[in-house]
PLY file of the C-alpha trace (Angstrom):
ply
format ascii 1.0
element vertex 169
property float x
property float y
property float z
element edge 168
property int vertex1
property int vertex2
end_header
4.59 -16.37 -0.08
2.31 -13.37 0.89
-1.42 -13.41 -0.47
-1.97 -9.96 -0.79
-5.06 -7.52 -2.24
-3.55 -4.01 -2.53
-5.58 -0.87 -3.11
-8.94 -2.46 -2.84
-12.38 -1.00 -3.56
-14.71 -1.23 -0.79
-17.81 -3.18 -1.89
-16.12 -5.46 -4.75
-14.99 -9.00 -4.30
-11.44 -10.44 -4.96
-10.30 -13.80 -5.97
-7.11 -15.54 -5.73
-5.84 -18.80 -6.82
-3.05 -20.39 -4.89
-0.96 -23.09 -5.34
0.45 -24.85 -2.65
3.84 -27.34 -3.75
5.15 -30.25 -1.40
8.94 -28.88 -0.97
9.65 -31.63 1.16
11.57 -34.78 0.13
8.78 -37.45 1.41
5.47 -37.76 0.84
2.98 -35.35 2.33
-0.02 -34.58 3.39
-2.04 -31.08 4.05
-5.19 -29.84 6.04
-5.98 -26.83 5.97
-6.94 -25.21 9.87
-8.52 -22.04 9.61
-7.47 -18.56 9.60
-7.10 -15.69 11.85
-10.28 -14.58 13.47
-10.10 -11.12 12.75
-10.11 -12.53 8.70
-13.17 -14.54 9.07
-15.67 -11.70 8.00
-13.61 -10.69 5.18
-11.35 -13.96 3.75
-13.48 -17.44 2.47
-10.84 -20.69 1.53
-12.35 -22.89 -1.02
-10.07 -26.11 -0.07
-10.57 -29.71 -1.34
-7.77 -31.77 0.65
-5.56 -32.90 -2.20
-4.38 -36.30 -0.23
-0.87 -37.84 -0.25
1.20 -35.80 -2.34
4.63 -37.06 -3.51
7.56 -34.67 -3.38
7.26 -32.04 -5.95
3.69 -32.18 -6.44
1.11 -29.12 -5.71
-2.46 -28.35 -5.75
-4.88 -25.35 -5.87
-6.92 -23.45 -3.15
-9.16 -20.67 -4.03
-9.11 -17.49 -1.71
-11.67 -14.81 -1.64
-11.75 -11.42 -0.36
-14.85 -9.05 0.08
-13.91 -5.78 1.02
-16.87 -4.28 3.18
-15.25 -1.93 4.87
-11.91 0.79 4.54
-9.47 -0.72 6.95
-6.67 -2.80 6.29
-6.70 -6.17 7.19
-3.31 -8.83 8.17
-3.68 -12.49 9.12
-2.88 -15.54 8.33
-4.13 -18.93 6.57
-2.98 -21.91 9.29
-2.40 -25.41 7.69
-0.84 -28.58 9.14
1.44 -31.01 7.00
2.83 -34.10 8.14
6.15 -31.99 8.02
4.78 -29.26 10.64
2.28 -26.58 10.81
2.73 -23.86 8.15
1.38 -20.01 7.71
0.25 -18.56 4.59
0.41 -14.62 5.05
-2.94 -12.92 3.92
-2.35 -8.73 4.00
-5.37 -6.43 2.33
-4.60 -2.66 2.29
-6.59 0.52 1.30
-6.10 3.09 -1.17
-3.79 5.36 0.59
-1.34 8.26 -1.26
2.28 8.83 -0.40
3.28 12.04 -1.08
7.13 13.32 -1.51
8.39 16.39 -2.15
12.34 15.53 -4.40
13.64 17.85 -1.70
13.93 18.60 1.81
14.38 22.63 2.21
14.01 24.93 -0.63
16.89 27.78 -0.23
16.53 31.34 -1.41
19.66 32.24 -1.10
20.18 35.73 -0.69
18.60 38.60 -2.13
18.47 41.91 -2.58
15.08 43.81 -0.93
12.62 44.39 -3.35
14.06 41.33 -5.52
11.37 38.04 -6.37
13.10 35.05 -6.04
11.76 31.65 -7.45
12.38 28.03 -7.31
10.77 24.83 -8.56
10.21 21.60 -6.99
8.02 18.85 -7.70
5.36 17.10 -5.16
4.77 13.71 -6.18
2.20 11.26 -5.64
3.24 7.37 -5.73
-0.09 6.32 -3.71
-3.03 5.02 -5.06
-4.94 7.94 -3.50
-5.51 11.64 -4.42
-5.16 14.12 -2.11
-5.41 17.91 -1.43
-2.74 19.85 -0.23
-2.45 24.33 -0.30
0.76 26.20 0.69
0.44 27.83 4.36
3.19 30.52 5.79
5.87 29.14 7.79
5.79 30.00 11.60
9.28 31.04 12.21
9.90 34.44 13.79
12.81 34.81 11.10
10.44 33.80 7.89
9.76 35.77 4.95
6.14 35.57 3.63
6.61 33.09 0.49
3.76 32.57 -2.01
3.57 29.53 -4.05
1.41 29.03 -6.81
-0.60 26.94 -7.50
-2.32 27.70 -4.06
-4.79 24.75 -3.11
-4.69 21.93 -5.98
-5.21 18.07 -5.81
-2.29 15.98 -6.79
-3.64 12.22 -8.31
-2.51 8.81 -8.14
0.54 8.14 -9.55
1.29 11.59 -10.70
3.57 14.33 -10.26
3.36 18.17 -10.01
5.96 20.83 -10.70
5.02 23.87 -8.43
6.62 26.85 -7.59
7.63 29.14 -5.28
8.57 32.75 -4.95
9.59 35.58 -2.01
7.52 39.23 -2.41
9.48 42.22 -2.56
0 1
1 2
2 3
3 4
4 5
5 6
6 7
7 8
8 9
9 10
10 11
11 12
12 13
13 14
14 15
15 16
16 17
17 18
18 19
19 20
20 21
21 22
22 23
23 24
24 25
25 26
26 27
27 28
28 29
29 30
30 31
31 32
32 33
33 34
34 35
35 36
36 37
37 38
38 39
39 40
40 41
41 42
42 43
43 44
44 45
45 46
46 47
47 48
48 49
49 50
50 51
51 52
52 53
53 54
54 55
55 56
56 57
57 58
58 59
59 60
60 61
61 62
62 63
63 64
64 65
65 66
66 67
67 68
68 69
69 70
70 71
71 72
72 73
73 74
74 75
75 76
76 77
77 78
78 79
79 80
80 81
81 82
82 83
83 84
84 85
85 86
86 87
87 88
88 89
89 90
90 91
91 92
92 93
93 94
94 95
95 96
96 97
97 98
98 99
99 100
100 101
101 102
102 103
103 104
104 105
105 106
106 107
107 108
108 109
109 110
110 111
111 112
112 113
113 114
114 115
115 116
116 117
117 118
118 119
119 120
120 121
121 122
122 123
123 124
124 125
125 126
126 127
127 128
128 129
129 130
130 131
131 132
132 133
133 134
134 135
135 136
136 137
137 138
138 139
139 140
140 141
141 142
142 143
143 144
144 145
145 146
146 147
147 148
148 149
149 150
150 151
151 152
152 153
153 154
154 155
155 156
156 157
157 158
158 159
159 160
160 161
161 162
162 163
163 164
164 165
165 166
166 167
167 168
């Protein structure tokens, strides 16, 4: 299990129920320990110890999350069972955008001088970010200049964008 608040909006508060289940074959009981102290700003547990719990059997916890600031955040929520001492993963991540481009090296081919050349490929966003990205000329000695339209343009979250690119006579 991984408690988990992805793409989060600094300044709002998020709540998640969890319920815990006694997969052992005996009775147990759980406390609940803390959490990791790099959490403790960030994460509250609402816990009421449920007592002995028969095989099978689960309960709730409530877990909050305020976001105050843009950084991720990983830990853990420690309990203790008759059984052994368990971990409950707690991960929080930002907003971020992943950007691809659907292929590695765009080819020209060859060409005759004075002859435009285009191709199409598509940049695509599967972040929860926006971001702005512009074309700049390649540094090898052995480049051609290449222009690409659109020039400087955002690409959104979960988008895509067909752009293009040609050589110049």
């Amino acid at each position: 299990m991984l408690l988990s608040s992805q793409n989060f909006y600094v300044g709002k508060i998020y709540k998640l129920k969890v319920v815990l289940t006694n997969v052992s074959y005996t009775s147990n009981f759980c406390r609940y320990k803390g959490m990791s102290e790099h959490l403790e700003d960030y994460v509250s547990v609402r816990f009421k110890p449920p007592g002995q719990m028969s095989a099978g059997m689960s309960f709730e916890l409530m877990v909050t999350f305020e976001a105050t600031k843009n950084e991720d955040l990983n830990g853990e929520l420690q309990f203790a069972a008759q059984s052994g001492p368990f971990t409950v993963p707690v991960q929080c991540t930002t907003k971020k955008c992943d950007v691809t481009v659907d292929r590695s090296k765009i080819d020209f081919g060859t060409h005759v001088v004075g002859e435009t050349i285009r191709r199409t490929f598509t940049l695509v966003n599967r972040g929860a970010l926006g971001t702005r990205f512009r074309f700049v000329k390649a540094d090898y000695e052995e480049a051609q200049e290449v222009r690409a339209a659109p020039r400087v343009r955002v690409v959104v979250p979960a988008h895509s964008k067909a752009l293009q690119a040609h050589t110049l006579p």
